[in-house]
N, C-alpha and C positions, 0 to 999 in steps of 0.2 A: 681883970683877967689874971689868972693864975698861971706860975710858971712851972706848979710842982708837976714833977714827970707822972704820976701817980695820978693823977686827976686827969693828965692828957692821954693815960694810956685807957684808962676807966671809962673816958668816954668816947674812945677809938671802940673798943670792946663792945657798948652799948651800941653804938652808930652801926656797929657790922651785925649784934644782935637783931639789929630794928631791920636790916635788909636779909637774914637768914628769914623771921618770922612775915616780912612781908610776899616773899616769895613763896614762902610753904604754901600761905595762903590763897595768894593766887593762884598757883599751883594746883591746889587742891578743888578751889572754888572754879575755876578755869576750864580745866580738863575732867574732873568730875562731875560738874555739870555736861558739860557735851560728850561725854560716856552713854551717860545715865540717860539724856534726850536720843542717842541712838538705839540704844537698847529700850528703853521704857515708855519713851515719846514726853517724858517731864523732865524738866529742868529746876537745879535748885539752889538754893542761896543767892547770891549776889548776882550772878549771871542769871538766875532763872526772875529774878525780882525786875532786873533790867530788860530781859526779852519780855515778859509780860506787859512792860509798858511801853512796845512798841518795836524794841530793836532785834535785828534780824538774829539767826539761831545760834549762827560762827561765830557772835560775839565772846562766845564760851571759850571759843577754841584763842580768841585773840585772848583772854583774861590769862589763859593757861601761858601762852606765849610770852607774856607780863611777868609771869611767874618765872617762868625760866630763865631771862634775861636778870630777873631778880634776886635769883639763885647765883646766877652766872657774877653778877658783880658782887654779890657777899663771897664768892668763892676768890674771886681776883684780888678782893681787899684784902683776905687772911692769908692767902698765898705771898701779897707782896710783905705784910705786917713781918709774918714768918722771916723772909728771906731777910729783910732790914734787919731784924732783929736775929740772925744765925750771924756767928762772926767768921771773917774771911780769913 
């Protein structure tokens, strides 16, 4: 395990990148499917692949809801990173 601040800050940065990119996605996948299923009557990517094999149509609305909360703690992490790192 390394002590260098550089590798713990690089992989604070990557860790909050992997929750900004997880949430877009969800996000996108989530809520644009169940957009697209109200308007169009078809669902698609990940939520439209998951209702076809069975699961009911909200499940879009809950992936979107995944996404936001995904959104929400990549926000919370850079907010706190920020403040640690502003000096008093």
């Amino acid at each position: 395990m390394s002590t260098d601040p550089k590798e713990s800050a690089n992989s604070k940065q990557q860790s909050q990148t992997v929750w900004w990119t997880i949430g877009f996605v969800l996000l996108i996948q989530g809520f644009g499917s169940g957009i697209t299923d109200l308007l169009w009557h078809h669902s698609f990517g990940v939520s439209g692949l998951v209702i076809r094999m069975g699961a009911p149509v909200w499940i879009s609305w809950l992936i979107g809801v995944a996404g936001v909360a995904a959104v929400a703690v990549a926000m919370r992490r850079e907010a706190a990173e920020k403040a640690r790192m502003t000096p008093e």
